[in-house]
C-alpha distance (Angstrom), angle and dihedral (degrees) to the residues before:
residue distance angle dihedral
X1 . . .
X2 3.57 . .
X3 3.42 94.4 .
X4 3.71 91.7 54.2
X5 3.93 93.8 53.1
X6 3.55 87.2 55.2
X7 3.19 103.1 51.8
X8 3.81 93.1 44.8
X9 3.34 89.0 58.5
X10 3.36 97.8 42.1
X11 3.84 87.1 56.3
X12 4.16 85.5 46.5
X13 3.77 84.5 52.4
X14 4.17 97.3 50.3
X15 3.98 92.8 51.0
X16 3.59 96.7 40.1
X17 3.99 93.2 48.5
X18 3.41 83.3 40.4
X19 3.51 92.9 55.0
X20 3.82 93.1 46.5
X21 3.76 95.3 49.6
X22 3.43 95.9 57.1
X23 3.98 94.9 48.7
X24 3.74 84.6 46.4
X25 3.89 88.9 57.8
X26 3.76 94.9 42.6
X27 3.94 86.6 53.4
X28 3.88 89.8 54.3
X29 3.93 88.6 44.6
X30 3.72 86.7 52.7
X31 3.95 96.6 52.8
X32 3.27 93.5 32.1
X33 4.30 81.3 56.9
X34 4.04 83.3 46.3
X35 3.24 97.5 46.7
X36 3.92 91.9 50.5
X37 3.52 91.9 51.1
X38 3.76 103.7 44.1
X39 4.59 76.4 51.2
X40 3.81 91.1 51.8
X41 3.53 98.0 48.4
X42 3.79 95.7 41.9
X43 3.84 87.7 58.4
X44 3.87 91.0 45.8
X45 3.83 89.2 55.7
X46 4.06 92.3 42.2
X47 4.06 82.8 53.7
X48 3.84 90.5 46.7
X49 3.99 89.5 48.5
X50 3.55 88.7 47.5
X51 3.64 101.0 52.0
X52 3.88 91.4 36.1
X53 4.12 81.6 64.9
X54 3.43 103.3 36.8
X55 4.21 83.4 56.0
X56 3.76 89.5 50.0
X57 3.74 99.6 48.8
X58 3.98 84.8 41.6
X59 3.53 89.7 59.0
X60 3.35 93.0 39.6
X61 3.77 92.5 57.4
X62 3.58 95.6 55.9
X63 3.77 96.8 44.9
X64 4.36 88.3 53.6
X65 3.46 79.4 44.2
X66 3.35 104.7 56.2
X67 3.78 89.3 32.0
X68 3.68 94.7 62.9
X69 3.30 92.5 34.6
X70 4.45 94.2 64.4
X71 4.21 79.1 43.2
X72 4.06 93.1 58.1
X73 4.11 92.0 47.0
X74 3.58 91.9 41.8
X75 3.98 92.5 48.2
X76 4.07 89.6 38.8
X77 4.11 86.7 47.9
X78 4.00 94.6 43.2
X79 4.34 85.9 51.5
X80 3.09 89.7 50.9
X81 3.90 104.1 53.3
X82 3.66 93.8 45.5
X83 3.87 97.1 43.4
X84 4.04 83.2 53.8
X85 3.52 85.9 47.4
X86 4.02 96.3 51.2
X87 3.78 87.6 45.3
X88 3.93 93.5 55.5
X89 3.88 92.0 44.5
X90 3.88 86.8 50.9
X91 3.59 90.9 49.2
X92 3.83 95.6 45.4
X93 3.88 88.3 46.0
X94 4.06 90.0 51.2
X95 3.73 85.7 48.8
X96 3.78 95.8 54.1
X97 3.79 81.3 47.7
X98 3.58 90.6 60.8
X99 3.40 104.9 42.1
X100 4.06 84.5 51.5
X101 4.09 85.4 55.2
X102 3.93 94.6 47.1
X103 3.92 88.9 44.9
X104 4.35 84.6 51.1
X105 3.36 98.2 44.4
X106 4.37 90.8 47.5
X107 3.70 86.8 51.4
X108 4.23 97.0 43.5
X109 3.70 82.0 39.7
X110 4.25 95.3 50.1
X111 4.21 80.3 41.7
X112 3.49 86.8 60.3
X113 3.19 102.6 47.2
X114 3.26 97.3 49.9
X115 3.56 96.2 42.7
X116 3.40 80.0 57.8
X117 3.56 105.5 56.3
X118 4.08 94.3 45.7
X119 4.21 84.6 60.2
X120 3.76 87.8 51.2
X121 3.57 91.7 46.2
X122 4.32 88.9 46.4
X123 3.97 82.5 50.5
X124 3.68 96.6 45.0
X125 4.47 85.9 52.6
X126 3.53 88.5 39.0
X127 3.67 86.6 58.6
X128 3.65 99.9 37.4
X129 3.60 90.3 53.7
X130 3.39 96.4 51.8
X131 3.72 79.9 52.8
X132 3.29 99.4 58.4
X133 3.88 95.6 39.3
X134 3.64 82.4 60.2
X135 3.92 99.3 51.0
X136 3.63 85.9 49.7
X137 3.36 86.2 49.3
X138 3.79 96.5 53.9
X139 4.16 91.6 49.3
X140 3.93 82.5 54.0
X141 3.25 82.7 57.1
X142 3.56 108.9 41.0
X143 4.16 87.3 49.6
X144 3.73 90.0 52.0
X145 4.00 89.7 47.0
X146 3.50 97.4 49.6
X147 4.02 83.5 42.7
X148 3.64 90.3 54.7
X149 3.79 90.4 46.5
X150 3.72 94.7 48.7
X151 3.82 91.1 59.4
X152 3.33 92.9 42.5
X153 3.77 95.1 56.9
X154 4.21 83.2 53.1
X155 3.83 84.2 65.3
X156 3.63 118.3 100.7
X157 3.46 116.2 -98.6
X158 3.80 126.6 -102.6
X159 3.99 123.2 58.3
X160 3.36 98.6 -22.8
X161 3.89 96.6 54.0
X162 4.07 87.4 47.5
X163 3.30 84.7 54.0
X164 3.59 109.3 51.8
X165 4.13 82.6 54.6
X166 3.80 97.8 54.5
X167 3.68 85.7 43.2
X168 3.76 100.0 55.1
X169 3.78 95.7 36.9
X170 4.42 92.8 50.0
X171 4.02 80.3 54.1
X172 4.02 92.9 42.5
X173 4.19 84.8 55.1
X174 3.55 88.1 45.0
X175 3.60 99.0 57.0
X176 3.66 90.9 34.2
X177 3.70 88.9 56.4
X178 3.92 100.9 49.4
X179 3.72 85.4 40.6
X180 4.47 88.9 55.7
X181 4.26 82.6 45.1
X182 3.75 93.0 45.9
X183 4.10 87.4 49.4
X184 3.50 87.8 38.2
X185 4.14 99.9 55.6
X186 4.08 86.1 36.9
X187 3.66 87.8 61.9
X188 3.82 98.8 41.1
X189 3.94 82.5 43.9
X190 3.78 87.8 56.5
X191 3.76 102.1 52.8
X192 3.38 89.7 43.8
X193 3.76 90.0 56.8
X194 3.98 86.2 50.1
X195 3.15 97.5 56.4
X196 3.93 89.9 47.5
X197 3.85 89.2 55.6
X198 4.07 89.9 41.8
X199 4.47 85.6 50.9
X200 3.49 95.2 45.1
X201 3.77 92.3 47.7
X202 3.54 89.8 53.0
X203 3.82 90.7 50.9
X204 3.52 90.7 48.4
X205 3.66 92.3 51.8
X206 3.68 99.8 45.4
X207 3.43 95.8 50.4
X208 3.87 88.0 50.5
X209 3.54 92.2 52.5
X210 4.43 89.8 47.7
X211 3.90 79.4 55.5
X212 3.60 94.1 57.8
X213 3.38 117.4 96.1
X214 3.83 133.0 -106.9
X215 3.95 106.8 -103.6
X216 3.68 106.0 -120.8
X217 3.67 134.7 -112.1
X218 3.73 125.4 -144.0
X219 3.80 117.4 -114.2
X220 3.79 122.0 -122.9
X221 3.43 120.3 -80.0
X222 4.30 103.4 -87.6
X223 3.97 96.9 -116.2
X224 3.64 117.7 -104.8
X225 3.92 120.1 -104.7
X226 4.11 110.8 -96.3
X227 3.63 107.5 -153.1
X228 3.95 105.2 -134.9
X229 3.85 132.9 -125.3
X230 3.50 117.0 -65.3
X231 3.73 117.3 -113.7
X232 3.70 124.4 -114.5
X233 3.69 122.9 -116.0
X234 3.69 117.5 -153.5
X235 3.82 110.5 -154.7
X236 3.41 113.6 -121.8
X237 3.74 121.8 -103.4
X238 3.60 124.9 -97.3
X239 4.17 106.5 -111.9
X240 3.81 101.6 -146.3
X241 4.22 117.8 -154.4
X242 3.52 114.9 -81.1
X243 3.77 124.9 -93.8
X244 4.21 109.1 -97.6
X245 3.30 116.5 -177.9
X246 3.67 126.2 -128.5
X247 4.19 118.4 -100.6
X248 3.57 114.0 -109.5
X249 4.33 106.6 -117.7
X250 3.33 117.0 -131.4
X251 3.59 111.3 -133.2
X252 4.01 114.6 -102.6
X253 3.57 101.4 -160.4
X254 3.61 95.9 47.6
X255 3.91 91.6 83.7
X256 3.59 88.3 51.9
X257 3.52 100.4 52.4
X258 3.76 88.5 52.0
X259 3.77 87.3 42.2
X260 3.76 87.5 52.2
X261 3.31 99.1 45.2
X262 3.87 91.7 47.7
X263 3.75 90.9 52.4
X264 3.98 89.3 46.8
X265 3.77 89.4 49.1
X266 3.70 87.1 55.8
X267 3.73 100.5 45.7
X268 3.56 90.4 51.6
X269 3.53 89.3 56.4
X270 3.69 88.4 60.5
X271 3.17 102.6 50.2
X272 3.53 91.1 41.9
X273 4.29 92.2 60.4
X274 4.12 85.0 36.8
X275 3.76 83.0 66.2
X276 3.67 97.9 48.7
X277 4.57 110.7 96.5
């Protein structure tokens, strides 16, 4: 009889730990399932996140892009208005320059010429009055000739008379003489003098003119800005959720074969020592 309990409740014992084995591996199936799950969708969101940023910094990119971009053209467009600006002022301001140097070198150059004229005109009196200090001089002379020949006409004839006449006209040459060589070096004197006054003019002018500045030319026109290709944004790519692979399932009917076949193991036993006289 003993026998017989225990192998009844051995064959209780198989099919109940059969029974609780494969519950216990369904459990584990079920959080391994869970678990799975709870990994799959936390990789879905992570992807989600990920793409979510990538799009914002992508559009962020392009709007700091095209942000600093309008800043560059309108900088590069600004710079270049005012440096045309500052080059036309400079210009202009050269120009007034050189319409100051023409004006100075007209009036230095009028200056000269008059200047020059009034020492032609000193030269020219100069001249004339040695002119007419020398006609004067020649009626001096021509009274004191005809002087000298009156008294020597009172002589008494003979030599002495002849005399007196070739004496007083050899001394009327010889004055008339020095007088023609005075004239004659006053004159030579005098264009010399003009064409002093006519080189120094010159000089004057030229070197008025070398001080007069260079007209100016206007500079080319400063190039206009070119705004430069745009760049090319490459959208980002789209992160995808991680691979997770499936749990293995533990099989639920395993226990309760074993269970089973426990429990049959045990019943046979019974019967087997029911049997026996």
């Amino acid at each position: 009889m003993a026998a017989i309990a225990l192998g009844v409740a051995g064959l209780v014992t198989g099919i109940a730990g059969g029974i609780f084995g494969s519950k216990q591996a369904s459990d584990q199936n079920a959080q391994a399932q869970s678990n799975y799950e709870a990994q799959k969708r936390a990789s879905e969101e992570a992807a989600r996140n990920t793409n979510e940023y990538n799009r914002r910094v992508f559009e962020a990119d392009k709007e700091n892009y095209r942000r600093q971009r309008d800043y560059e053209w309108t900088t590069a467009v600004k710079s270049w208005q005012y440096n045309t600006e500052i080059q036309d002022y400079q210009y202009l301001q050269t120009a007034r320059q050189y319409l100051g140097s023409v004006e100075n070198t007209q009036q230095q150059l009028t200056y000269n010429s008059v200047a020059a004229q009034q020492a032609k005109a000193q030269e020219q009196a100069s001249l004339a009055e040695i002119l007419n200090q020398a006609a004067f001089q020649r009626e001096g002379m021509l009274i004191e000739n005809l002087q000298n020949e009156g008294r020597a006409a009172l002589l008494q004839a003979g030599g002495s008379r002849a005399k007196a006449l070739q004496s007083t006209i050899a001394e009327q040459g010889r004055n008339a003489a020095i007088l023609s060589a005075s004239l004659m070096s006053a004159g030579m004197q005098s264009q010399r003098n003009m064409q002093d006054i006519a080189l120094g003019r010159y000089a004057d002018d030229l070197k008025a003119r070398n001080a007069m500045m260079i007209e100016p030319e206007r500079l080319p026109d400063i190039p206009q800005p070119i705004k430069p290709p745009e760049r090319v944004f490459v959208e980002p790519m789209q992160a995808t959720a991680g691979y997770i692979p499936a749990p293995m399932q533990q099989s639920i009917f395993a226990p309760l074969i074993s269970g089973l076949s426990s429990g049959l193991s045990s019943g046979a036993s019974i019967y087997g020592n029911l049997k026996k006289p």
